[in-house]
N, C-alpha and C positions, 0 to 999 in steps of 0.2 A: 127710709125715714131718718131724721133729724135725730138725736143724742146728745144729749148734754149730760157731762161727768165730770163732777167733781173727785179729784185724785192728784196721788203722787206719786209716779213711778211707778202709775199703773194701779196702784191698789188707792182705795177711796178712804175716808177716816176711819168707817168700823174695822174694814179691811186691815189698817194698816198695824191698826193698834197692835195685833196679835203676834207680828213679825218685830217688835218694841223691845230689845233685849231688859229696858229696865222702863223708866216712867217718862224716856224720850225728853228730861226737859221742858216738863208741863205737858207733852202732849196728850198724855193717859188722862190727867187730871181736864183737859177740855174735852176730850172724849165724853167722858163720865159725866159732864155738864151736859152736856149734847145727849144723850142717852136719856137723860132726866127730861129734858126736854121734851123727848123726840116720846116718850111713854104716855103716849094718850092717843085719841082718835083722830085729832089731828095729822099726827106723823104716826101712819101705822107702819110695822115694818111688811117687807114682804109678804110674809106666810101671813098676817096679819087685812093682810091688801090683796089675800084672792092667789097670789103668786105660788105656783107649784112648787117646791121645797127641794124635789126635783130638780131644777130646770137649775138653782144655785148651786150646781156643781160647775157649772159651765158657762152659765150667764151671770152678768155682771147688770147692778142698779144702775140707774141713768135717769134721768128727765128727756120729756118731750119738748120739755119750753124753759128760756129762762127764766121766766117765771113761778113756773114750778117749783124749780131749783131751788131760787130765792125763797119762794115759801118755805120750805125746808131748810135753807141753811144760812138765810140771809141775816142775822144775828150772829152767826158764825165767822161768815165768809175772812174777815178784815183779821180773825185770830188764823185762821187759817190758813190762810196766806202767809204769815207769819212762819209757819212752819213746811212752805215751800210749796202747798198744794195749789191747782192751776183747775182751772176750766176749761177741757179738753171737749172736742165737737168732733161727733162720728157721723155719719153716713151708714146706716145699720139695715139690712133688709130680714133680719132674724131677731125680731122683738117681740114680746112679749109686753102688753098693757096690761096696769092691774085693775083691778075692782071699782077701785074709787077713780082712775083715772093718775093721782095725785104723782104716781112715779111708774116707774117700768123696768123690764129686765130685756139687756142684748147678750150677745153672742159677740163677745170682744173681738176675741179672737179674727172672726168673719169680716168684724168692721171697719172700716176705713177711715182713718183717723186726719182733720179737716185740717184743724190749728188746735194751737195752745191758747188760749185766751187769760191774760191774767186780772186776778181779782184784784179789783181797785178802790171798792166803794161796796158798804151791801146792799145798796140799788141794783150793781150791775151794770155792766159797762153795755155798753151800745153798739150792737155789730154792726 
């Protein structure tokens, strides 16, 4: 299956925040916007979305579509990028869909990483 991830060096925004010695430079501060956001039924998180709780020791969030994606972070995307993050495209045979559909959990590690894709627009660029 397809995989869409948004990240940086591997770790994604919730991700990243935690390894942030201090407040990154605004980063923590769009985070925290994002988070506000992201608290409602709309954007459930994981555990929230059916996802075994489990399984995030070792798998990692992703979308199946850009679309998805964009639904999730397309408001984001243009600060994002600002802060170096990329749309990365796996190749993943160890996923994990959740509940609602809306996102999913891979097995990184396992997965085959396609291209860098960079965010240009919060439409999303056109493969």
């Amino acid at each position: 299956m397809i995989v869409y991830r948004l990240e940086k060096n591997g770790r994604g925004p919730y991700g990243i925040i935690t390894h942030c010695p201090d407040s990154c430079g605004g980063l923590y501060e769009l985070i925290t916007e994002m988070q506000r956001a992201h608290d409602n039924s709309d954007y459930p998180t994981p555990y929230e979305d059916g996802i075994d709780p489990i399984l995030l020791r070792e798998y990692y969030c992703g979308f199946h579509s850009l679309e998805k994606l964009n639904q999730c972070f397309g408001g984001f995307l243009e600060r994002l990028q600002s802060y170096g993050f990329c749309i990365n495209k796996y190749e993943s045979d160890d996923v994990c869909l959740s509940a609602s559909g809306k996102q999913l959990v891979f097995r990184l590690k396992e997965a085959r990483r396609l291209y860098d894709e960079s965010i240009t627009t919060p439409s999303m660029p056109v493969l």
